[in-house]
C-alpha positions as CSV (number, residue, x, y, z in Angstrom):
1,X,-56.3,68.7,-57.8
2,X,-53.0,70.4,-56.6
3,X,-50.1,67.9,-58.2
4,X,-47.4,66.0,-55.5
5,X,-44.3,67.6,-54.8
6,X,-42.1,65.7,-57.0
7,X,-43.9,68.3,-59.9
8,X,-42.2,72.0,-58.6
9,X,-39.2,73.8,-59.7
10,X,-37.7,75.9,-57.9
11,X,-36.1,79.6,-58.5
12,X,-34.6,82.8,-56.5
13,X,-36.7,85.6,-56.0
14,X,-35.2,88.4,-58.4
15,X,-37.1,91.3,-59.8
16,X,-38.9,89.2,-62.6
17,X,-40.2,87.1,-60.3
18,X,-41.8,90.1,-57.6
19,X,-45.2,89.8,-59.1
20,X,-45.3,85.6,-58.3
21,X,-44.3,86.4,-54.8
22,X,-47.4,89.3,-54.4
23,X,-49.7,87.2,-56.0
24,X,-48.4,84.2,-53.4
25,X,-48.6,86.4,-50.4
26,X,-52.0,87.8,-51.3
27,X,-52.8,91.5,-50.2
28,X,-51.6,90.0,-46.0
29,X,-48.3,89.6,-47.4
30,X,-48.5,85.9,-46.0
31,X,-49.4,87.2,-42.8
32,X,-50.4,90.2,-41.0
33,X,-48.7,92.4,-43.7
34,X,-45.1,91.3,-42.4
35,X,-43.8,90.7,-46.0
36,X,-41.1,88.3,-45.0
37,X,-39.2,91.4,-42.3
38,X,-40.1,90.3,-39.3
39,X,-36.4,89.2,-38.9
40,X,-35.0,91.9,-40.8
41,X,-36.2,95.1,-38.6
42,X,-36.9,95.4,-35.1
43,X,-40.4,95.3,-33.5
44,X,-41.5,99.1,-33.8
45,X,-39.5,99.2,-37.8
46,X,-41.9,96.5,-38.3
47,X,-45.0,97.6,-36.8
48,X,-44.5,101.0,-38.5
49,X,-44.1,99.2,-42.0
50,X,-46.8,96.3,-41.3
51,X,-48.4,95.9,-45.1
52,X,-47.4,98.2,-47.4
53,X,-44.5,99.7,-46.0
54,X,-42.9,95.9,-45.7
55,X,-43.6,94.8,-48.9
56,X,-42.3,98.1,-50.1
57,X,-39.3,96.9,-48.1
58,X,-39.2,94.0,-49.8
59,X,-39.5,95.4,-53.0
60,X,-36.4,97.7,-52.5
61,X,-34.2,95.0,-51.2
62,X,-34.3,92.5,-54.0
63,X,-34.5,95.3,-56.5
64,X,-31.4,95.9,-55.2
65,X,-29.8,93.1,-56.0
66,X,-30.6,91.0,-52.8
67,X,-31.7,87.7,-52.7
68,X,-34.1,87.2,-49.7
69,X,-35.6,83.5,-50.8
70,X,-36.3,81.2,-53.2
71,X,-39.8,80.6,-54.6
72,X,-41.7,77.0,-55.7
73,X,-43.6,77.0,-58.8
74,X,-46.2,74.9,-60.1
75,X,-46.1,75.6,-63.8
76,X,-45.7,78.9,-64.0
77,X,-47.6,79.8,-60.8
78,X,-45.3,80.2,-57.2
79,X,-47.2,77.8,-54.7
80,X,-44.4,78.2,-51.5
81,X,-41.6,80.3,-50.6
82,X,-38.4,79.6,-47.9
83,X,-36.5,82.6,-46.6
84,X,-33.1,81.9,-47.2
85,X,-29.9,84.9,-46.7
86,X,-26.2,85.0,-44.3
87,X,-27.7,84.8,-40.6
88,X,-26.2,88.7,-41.2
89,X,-29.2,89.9,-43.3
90,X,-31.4,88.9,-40.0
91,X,-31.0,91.3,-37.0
92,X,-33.4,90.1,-35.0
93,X,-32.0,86.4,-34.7
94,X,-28.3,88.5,-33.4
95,X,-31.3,90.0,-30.5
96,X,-32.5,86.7,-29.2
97,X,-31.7,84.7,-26.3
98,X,-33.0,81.3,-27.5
99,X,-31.6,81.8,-31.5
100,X,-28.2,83.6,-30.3
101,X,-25.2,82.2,-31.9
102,X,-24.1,78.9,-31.2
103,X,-20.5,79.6,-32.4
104,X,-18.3,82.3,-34.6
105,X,-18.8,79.7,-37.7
106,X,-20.2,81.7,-40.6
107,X,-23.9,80.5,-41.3
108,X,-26.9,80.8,-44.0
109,X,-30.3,81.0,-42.3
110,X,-33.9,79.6,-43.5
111,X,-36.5,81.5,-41.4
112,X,-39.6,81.5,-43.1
113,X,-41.7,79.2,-44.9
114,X,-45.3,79.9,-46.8
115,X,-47.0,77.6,-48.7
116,X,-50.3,78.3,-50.6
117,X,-53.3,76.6,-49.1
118,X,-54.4,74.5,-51.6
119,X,-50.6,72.9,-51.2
120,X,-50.2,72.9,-47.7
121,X,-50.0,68.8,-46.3
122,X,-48.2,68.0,-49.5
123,X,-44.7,67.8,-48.5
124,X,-43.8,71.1,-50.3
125,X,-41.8,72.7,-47.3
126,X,-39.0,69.6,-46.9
127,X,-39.0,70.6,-50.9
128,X,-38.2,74.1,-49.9
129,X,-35.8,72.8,-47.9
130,X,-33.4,71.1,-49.8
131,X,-33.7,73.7,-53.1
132,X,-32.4,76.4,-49.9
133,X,-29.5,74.3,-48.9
134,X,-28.7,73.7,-52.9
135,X,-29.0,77.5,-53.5
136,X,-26.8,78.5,-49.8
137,X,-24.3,76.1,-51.1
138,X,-23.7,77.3,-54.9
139,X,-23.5,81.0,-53.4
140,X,-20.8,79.3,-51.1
141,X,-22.2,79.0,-47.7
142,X,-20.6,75.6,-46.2
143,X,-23.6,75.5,-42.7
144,X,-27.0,76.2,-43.3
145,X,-29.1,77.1,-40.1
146,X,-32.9,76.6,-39.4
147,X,-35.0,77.8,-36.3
148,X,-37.8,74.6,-36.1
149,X,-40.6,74.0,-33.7
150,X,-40.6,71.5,-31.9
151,X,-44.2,71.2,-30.4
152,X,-45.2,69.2,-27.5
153,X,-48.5,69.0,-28.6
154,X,-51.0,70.5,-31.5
155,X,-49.8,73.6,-32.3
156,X,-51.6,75.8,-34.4
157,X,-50.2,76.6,-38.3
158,X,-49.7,80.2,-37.4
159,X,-46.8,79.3,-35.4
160,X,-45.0,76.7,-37.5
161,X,-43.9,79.5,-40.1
162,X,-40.2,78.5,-39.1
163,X,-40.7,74.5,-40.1
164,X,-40.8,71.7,-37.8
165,X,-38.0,69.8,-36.7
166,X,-38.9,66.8,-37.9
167,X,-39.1,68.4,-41.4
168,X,-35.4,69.7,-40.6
169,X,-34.1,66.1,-39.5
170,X,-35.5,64.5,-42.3
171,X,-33.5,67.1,-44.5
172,X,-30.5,66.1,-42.8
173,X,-30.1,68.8,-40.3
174,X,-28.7,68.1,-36.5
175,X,-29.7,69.9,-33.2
176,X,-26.4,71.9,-32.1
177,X,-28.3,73.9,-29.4
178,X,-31.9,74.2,-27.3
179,X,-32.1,76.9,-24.9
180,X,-35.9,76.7,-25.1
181,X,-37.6,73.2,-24.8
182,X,-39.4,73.8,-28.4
183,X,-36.9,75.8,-30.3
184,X,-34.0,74.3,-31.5
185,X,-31.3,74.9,-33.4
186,X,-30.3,72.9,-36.4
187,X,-27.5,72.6,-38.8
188,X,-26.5,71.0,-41.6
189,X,-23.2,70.7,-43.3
190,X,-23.1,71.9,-47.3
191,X,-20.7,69.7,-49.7
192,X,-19.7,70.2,-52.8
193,X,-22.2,67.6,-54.0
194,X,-25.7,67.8,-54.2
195,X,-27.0,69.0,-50.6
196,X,-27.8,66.8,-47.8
197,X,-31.6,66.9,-48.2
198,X,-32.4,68.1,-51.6
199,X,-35.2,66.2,-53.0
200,X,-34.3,64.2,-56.0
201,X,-37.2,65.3,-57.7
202,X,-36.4,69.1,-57.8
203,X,-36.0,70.4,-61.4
204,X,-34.5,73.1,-62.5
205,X,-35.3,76.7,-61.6
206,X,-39.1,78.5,-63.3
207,X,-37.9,80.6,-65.5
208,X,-38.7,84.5,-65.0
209,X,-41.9,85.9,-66.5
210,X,-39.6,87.6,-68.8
211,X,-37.6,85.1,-70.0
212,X,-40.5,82.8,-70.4
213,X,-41.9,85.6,-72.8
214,X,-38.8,85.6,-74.8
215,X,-38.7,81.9,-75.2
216,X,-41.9,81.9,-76.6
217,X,-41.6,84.8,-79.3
218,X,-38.3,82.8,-80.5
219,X,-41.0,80.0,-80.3
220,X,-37.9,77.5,-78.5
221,X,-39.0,74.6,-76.7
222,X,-38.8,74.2,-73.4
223,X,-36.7,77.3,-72.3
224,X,-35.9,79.4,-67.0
225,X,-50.9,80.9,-42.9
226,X,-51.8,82.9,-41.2
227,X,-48.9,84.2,-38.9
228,X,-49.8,85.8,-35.7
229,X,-49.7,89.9,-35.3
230,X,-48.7,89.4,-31.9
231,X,-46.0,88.0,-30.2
232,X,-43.7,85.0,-32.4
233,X,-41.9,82.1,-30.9
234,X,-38.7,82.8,-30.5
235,X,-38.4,86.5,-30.5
């Protein structure tokens, strides 16, 4: 039985951590081999990359030194991930009508959320949440951004991969636009303390396969949805 929320850590995705985000994604790469770029190229860069040539993407970017997201672990396996960068690092959101920028106010965006199956229901993407705001705000963002549904009705999974708005709210964000009835814009201001939203529960960051092998050979104690092909709300 998958545990409750209150059990993850939480860590960035650096190059140690590449396999837990393969294994997470499975061979779809979360969905219909987008890999997490659907907001980082346009439609025919992503069609042309769709499975290997995204995660390839991927790959290069955080080999590189970028930090796309941050990853949940149970133990030492990665059950959910939250895409979390400078609204910059997301071209596609500057080509949108309904997500266009509300203001000139420099912003940190979450776009994406995937959580395994077996730990979907479970609370872990309001987890997500509030480890992105804690991460945006120690690399110095002061807004953090999110792109929720807000359904009128049953909608199905595939299209919740930005969150729900309720999940937003209850993190502490505020609507500061709608220009489409079911995709709002929400906001939430980052303080120096612990970030509006972040679950008390979170524990520190997994530690990277590497580091966990070190640990253990100095023998210390406790040392580190299937999205749609086609069209996407909010394009």
């Amino acid at each position: 039985m998958a545990r409750p929320a209150s059990a993850l850590r939480f860590a960035p995705l650096v190059p140690d951590r590449l396999p837990d985000l393969e294994r997470l994604f499975g061979p779809r790469g979360a969905c219909a081999g987008c890999w997490c770029m659907w907001w980082k190229t346009t439609r025919a860069g992503f069609d042309a990359g769709r499975g290997e040539g995204n995660r390839d993407a991927m790959r290069r970017q955080v080999r590189a030194g970028v930090v796309p997201g941050i990853l949940a672990y149970a133990r030492s396996e990665a059950v959910g991930w939250c895409a979390v960068e400078p609204r910059s690092a997301y071209p596609r959101l500057a080509r949108s009508r309904t997500l266009a920028p509300v203001d000139g106010e420099p912003v940190w965006s979450v776009t994406c959320f995937f959580v395994a199956r077996g730990w979907r229901g479970r609370g872990i993407t309001g987890a997500l949440l509030g480890a992105a705001a804690a991460h945006a705000r120690r690399a110095g963002a002061r807004l953090l951004e999110g792109y929720p549904v807000a359904p009128r009705g049953r909608t199905a999974d595939a299209w919740l991969y930005t969150g729900l708005a309720t999940t937003f709210a209850r993190g502490g964000f505020e609507e500061v636009a709608r220009r489409s009835p079911t995709r709002p814009v929400m906001r939430l201001a980052l303080g120096r303390g612990p970030a509006a939203g972040a679950r008390a529960e979170v524990s520190p960051a997994a530690p990277a396969p590497a580091a966990r092998g070190r640990a253990r050979a100095r023998s210390r104690a406790g040392s580190s949805r299937t999205r749609p092909s086609r069209p996407r709300p909010g394009r």
